[in-house]
N, C-alpha and C positions, 0 to 999 in steps of 0.2 A: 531446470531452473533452480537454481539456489533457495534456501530461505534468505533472508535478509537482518542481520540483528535490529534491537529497535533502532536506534542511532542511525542504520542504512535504510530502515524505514521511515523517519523521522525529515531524513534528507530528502529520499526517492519522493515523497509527497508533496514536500515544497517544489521539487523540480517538476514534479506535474503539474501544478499550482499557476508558478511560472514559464513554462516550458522553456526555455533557456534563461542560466543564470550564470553569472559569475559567480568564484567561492563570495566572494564578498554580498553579493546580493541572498545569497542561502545564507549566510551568517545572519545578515538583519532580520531574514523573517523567522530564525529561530525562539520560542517563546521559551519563558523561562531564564535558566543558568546556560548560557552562550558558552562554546568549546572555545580554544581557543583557536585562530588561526588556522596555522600549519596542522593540527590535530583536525579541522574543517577539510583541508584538505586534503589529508591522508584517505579518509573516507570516501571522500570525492571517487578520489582515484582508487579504492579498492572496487567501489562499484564501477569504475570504469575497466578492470581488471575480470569484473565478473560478468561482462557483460549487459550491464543495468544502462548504463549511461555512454553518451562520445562526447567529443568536444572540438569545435572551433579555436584554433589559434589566435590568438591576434598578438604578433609578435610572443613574449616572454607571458602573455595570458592567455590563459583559455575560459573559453563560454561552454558550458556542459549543460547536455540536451538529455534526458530518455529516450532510451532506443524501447523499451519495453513498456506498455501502457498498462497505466492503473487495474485497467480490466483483468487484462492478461493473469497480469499476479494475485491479482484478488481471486479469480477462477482459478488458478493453481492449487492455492492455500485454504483456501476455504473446502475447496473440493478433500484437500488433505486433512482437514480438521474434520472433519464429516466422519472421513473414514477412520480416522485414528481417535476421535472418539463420543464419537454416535455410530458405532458398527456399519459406516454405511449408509448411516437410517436418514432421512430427512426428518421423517414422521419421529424419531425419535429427538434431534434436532427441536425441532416445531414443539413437542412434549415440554420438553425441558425449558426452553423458554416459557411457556404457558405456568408450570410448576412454581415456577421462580417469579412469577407475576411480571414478566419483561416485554409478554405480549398483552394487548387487548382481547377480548369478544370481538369488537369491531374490525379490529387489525385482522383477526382469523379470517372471518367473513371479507375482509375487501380479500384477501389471498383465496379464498374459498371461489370469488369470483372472478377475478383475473386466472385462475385455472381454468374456471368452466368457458368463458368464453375464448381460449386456447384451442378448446377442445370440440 
């Protein structure tokens, strides 16, 4: 599986959002400075190229769907971010959150318990 630039991430997300959209329908829920158009849909259809997305006909239009779930890619990449740069480490992961004050005490502890009762 691919990375996704942000722009094909930006997209891939509305389309899981909505789970089928016309270009037109992913242009409006674009926040922000809107692409134009044809530039909307070049994208479309690269992720359709890449395997991210298919699409329905209808006539001279198509409705584009994800083929690959949020999940999916989020376990990919994160799994890749881990090892490219926390060595692998979760605990090192989890460190550096905590260093950077991004986690709570409380937040460790609910994760400290959701482990233990896994286990």
């Amino acid at each position: 599986m691919q990375r996704l630039t942000n722009k094909e991430e930006e997209v891939m997300k509305i389309l899981w959002h909505l789970d089928k959209a016309f270009v037109k329908e992913i242009l409006h829920e674009i926040k922000g400075e809107k692409p134009h158009y044809n530039t909307l849909s070049t994208i479309v259809r690269n992720l359709e190229e890449k395997g991210f997305v298919d699409h329905e006909a209808f006539g001279n239009t198509h409705r584009y769907f994800p083929l690959v779930t949020k999940e999916d890619y989020r376990k990919k990449f994160v799994n890749s971010a881990i090892a490219d740069y926390y060595d692998d480490s979760y605990k090192s992961l989890v460190s550096h959150f905590a260093k950077e004050e991004k986690i709570s005490v409380a937040e460790l502890k609910e994760i400290i318990d959701l482990i233990e009762k896994k286990n």
